[in-house]
ZAMAR-217255 format. One line per field, with one value per residue (C-alpha): residue in one letter; x, y, z. Coordinates in pm, 1 decimal. Layout:
residu c(A  ...)
X c(X  ...)
Y c(Y  ...)
Z c(Z  ...)
***
This chain:
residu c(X  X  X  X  X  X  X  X  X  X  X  X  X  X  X  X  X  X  X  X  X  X  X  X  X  X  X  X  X  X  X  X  X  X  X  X  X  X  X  X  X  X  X  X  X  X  X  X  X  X  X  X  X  X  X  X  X  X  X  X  X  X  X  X  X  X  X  X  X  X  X  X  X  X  X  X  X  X  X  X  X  X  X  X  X  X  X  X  X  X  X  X  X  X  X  X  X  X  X  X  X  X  X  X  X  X  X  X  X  X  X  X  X  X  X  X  X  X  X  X  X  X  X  X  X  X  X  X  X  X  X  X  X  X  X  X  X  X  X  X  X  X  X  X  X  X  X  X  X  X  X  X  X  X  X  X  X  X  X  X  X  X  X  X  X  X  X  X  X  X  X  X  X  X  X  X  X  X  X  X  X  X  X  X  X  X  X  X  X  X  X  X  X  X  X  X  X  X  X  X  X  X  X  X  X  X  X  X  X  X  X  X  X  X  X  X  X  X  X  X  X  X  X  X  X  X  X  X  X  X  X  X  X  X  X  X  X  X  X  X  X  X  X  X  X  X  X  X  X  X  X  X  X  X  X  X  X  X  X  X  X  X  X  X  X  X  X  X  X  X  X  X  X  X  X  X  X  X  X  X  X  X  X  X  X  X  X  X  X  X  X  X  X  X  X  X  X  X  X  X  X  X  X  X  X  X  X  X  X  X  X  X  X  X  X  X)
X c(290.7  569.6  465.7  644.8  714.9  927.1  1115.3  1176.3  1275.7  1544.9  1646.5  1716.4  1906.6  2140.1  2210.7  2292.7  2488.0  2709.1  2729.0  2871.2  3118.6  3238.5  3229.7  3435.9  3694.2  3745.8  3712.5  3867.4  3907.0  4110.1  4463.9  4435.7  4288.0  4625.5  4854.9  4715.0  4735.0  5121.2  5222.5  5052.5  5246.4  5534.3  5516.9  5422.3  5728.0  5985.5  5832.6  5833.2  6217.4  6293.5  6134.5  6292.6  6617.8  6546.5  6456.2  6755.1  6987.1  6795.8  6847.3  7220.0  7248.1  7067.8  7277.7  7563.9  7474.0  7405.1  7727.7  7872.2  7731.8  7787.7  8157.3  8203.7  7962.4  8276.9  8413.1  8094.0  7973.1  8353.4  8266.0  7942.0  7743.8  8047.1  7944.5  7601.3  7325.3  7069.2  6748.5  6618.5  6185.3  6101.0  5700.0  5503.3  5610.9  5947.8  6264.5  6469.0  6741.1  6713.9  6712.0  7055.3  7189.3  7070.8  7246.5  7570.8  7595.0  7531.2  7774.3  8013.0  7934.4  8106.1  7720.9  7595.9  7230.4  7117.4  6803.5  6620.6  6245.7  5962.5  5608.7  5303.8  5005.2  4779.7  4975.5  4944.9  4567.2  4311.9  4014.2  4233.5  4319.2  4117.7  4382.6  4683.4  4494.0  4389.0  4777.8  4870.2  4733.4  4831.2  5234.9  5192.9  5014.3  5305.2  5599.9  5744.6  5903.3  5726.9  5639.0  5299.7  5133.4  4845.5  4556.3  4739.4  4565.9  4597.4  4855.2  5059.4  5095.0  5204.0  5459.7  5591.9  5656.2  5831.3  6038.0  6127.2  6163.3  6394.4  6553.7  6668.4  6778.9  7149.9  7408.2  7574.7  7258.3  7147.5  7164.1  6778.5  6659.5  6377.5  6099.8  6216.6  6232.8  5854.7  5735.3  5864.9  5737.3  5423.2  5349.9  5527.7  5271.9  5003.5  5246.2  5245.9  5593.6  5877.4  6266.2  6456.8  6769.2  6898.0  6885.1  7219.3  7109.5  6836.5  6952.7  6938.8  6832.3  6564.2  6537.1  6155.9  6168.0  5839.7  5681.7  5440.6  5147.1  4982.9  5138.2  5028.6  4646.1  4425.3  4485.6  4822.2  5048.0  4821.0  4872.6  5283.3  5303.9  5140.7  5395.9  5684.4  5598.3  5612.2  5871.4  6098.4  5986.5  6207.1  6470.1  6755.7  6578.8  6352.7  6410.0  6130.3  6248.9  6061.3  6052.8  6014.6  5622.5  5601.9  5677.4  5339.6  4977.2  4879.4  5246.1  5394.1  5685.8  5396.7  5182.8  5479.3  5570.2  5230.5  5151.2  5252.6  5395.6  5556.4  5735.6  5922.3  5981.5  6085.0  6306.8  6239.9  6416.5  6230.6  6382.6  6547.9  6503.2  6799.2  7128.8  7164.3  6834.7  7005.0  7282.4  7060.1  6897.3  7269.3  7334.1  6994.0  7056.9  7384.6  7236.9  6943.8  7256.7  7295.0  6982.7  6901.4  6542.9  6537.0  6313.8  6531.1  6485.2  6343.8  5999.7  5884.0  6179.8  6181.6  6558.2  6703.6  6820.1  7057.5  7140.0  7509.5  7765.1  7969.0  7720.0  7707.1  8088.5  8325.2  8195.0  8056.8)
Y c(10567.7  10327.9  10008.7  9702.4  9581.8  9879.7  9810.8  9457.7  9536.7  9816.6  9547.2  9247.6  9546.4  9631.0  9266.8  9194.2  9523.5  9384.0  9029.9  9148.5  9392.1  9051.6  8815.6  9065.1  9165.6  8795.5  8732.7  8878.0  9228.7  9059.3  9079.6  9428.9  9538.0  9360.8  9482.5  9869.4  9901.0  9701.6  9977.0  10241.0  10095.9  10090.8  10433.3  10600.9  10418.2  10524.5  10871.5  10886.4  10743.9  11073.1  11316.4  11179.7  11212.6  11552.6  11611.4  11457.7  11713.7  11991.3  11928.0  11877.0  12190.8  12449.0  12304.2  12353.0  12696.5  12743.5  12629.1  12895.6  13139.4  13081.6  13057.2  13381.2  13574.3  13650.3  13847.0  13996.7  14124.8  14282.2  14508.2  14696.7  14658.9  14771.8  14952.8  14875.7  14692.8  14480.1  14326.9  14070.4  14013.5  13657.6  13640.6  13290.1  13033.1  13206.4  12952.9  12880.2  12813.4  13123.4  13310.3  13169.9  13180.1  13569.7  13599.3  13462.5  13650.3  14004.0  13922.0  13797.2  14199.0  14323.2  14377.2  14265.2  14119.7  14348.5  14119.5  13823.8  13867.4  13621.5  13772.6  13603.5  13542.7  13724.7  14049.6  14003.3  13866.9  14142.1  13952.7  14011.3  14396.9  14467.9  14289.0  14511.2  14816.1  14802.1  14716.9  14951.6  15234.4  15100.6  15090.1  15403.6  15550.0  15409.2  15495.6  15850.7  15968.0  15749.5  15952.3  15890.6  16036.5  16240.5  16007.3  15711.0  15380.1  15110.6  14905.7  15255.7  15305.1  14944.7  14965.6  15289.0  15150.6  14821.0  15085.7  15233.7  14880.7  14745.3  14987.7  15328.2  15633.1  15635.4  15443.2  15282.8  15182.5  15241.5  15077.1  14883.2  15118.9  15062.9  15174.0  14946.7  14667.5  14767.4  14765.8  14380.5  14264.5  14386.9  14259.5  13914.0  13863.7  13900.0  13657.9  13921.4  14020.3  13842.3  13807.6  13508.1  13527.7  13839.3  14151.8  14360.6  14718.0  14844.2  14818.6  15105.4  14820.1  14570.0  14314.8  14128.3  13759.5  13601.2  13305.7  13155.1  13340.2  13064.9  13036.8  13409.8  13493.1  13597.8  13978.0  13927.5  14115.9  14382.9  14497.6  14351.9  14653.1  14931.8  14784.6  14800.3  15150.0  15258.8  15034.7  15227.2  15563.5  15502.0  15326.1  15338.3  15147.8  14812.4  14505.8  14251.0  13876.0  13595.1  13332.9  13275.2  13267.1  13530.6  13803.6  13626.2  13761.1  13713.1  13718.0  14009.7  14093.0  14157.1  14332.2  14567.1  14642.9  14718.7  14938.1  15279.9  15419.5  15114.8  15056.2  15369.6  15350.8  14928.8  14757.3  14392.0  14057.4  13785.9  13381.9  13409.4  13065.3  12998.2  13108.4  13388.1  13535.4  13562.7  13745.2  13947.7  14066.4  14161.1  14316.8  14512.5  14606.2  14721.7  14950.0  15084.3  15231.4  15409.5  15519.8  15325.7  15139.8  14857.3  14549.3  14249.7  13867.4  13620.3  13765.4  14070.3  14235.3  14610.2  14632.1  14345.6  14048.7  14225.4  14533.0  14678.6  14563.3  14799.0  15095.4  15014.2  14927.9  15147.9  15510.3  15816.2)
Z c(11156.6  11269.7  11271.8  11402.9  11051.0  11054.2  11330.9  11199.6  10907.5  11041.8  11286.2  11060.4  10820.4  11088.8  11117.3  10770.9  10715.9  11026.4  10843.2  10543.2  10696.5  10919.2  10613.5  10377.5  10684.2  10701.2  10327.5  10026.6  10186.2  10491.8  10306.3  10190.3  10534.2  10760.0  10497.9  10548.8  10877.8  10892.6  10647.6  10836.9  11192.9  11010.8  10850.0  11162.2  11409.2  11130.5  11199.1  11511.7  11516.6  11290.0  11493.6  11801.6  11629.9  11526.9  11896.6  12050.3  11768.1  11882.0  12237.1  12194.8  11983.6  12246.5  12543.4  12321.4  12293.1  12630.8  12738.1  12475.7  12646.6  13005.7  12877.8  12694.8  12956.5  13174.1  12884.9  12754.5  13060.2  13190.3  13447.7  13315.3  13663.0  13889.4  14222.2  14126.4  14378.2  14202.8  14356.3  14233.7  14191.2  14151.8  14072.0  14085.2  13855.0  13805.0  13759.9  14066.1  13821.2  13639.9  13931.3  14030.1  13733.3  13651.3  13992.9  13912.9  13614.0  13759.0  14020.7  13692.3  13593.9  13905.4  14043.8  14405.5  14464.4  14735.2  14777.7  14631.6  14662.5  14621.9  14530.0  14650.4  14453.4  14636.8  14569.7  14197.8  14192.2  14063.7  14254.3  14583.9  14515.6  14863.9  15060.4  14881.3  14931.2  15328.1  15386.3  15116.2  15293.0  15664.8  15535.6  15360.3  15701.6  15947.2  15679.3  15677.0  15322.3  15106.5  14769.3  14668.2  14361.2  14389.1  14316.0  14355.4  14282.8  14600.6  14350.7  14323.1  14685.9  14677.3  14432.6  14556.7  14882.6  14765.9  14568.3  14936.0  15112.9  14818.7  14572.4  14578.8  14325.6  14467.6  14209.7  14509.3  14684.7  15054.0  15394.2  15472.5  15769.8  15972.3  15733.1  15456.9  15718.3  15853.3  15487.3  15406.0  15769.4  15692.5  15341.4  15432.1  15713.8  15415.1  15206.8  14983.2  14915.9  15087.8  15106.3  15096.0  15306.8  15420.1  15261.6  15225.3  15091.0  14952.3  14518.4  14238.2  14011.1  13991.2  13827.3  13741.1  13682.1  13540.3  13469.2  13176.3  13135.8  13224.1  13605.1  13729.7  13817.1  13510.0  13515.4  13697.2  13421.4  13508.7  13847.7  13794.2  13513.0  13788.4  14050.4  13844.5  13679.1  14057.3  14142.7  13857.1  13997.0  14308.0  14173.6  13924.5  13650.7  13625.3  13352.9  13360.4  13211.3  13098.5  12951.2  12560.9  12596.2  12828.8  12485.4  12334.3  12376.7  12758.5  12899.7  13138.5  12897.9  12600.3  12833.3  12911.8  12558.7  12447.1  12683.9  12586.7  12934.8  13052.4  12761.0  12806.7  13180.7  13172.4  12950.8  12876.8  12771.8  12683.6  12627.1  12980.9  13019.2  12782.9  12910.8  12596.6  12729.4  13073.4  12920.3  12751.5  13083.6  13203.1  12968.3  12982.5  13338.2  13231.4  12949.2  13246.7  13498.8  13187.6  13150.2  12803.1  12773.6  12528.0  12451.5  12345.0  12277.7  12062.3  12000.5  11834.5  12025.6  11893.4  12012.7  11860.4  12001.0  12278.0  12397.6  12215.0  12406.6  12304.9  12398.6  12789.4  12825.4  13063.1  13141.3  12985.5)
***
């Protein structure tokens, strides 16, 4: 049994335990203990000042290279996408500035941007499928000549009519008709799928442009690979871009390249948040009018860095 002896005894033990640890921290231990912890400051601000100088070099060395490569692009890129239409997917959490400065770089290719196009969240969200596949099915009901797989899933019909409303098989492109301008009506009203300015022609190549993993739905790479596997079905090719972490486990650009059919229907680039990445993409675009698939970037890239320069120069 506990008896209050017990509880005196712990009580007035606590109490002396704290009086020596104050007596010797103000005693003979006092020197040593100020004298540790000013070396310890000391060591860890002269850290700190190296890894902010190691920062501060790296910084200076990737906008170095960055500026490289927006200078040499010109050259690089000659006149690979020539004649050729490209539309261009922005999904949530994509770069503004990537997307304009993907854009200026296609056009530096001899390409045209037939269309930029923001995707909603709600299109790419498993947990809102039912929305995409009641106005699947209405678009698909109200369009004429939209090719639909027998069987198709409601993010298939989706995908095969944003292939109709944006891209096209025809090199030069084609003129947005009526049905492609019923399809983006009706998924902007949903905020699903929408354009940002005008829309020129309908492109034979598309261009994906993701986020972090961490910006898109849980499940979101998902239903993005089933729209762009369509999306490539009615169109001259499809590159999906991301950024660096986008090639790790959870991102769109892994999800792509482990999945067995989309990695041989969609070509990827990863890092396109560094301006070689961009080029990269370009280039990759360049290498899809020709009808090459590659994975390229910075991580586990199966293709190498870029696609050959030399392979998707001038014609066949």
């Amino acid at each position: 049994m506990i008896t209050f002896r017990y509880h005196v005894v712990t009580i007035v033990s606590v109490f002396l335990a704290l009086a020596i640890g104050i007596a010797l921290g103000g005693g003979p231990l006092k020197g040593e203990v100020d004298n540790s912890l000013v070396t310890q400051v000391e060591t860890d601000r002269q850290t700190i000042g190296t890894l902010r100088g190691q920062i501060t070099g790296l910084e200076v060395a990737t906008d170095y290279n960055d500026d490289v490569v927006r200078t040499v692009a010109p050259s690089v890129l000659g006149d690979r996408l020539a004649g050729r239409p490209v539309a261009v997917v922005a999904l949530p959490g994509a770069s503004a500035t990537v997307v304009s400065e993907i854009t200026t770089m296609v056009e530096e290719a001899g390409g045209t941007i037939g269309g930029t196009y923001r995707a909603g969240e709600a299109l790419l969200d498993p947990e809102q499928r039912a929305l995409a596949d009641q106005l699947g099915d209405q678009l698909a009901a109200d369009t004429p000549g939209v090719a639909l797989p027998e069987g198709a899933s409601g993010y298939e019909r989706v995908g095969a009519l944003l292939a109709r409303a944006i891209a096209t098989t025809e090199d030069a492109g084609a003129e947005v008709d009526d049905a492609s301008d019923g399809i983006l009506a009706g998924l902007g009203t949903a905020s699903l799928f929408t354009a940002e300015g005008d829309v020129s022609q309908r492109a034979s190549l598309v261009l994906v442009l993701a986020g972090s993993a961490e910006q898109l739905p849980a499940g979101a790479e998902r239903v993005t690979l089933a729209l762009a596997r369509a999306v490539a079905a009615g169109s001259g090719g499809v590159v999906i871009g991301g950024p660096t972490n986008s090639a790790r486990p959870g991102g769109l650009v892994a999800a792509v390249r482990a999945d067995v059919g989309g990695a041989r229907e969609l070509s990827t680039v990863d890092s396109v948040n560094r301006a070689a990445g961009r080029l990269a993409a370009v280039l990759a675009l360049g290498a899809r009018a020709r009808g090459e698939i590659g994975h390229h970037g910075a991580v586990d890239a199966a293709d190498g860095v870029v696609p050959d320069p030399a392979e998707v120069v001038g014609e066949d």
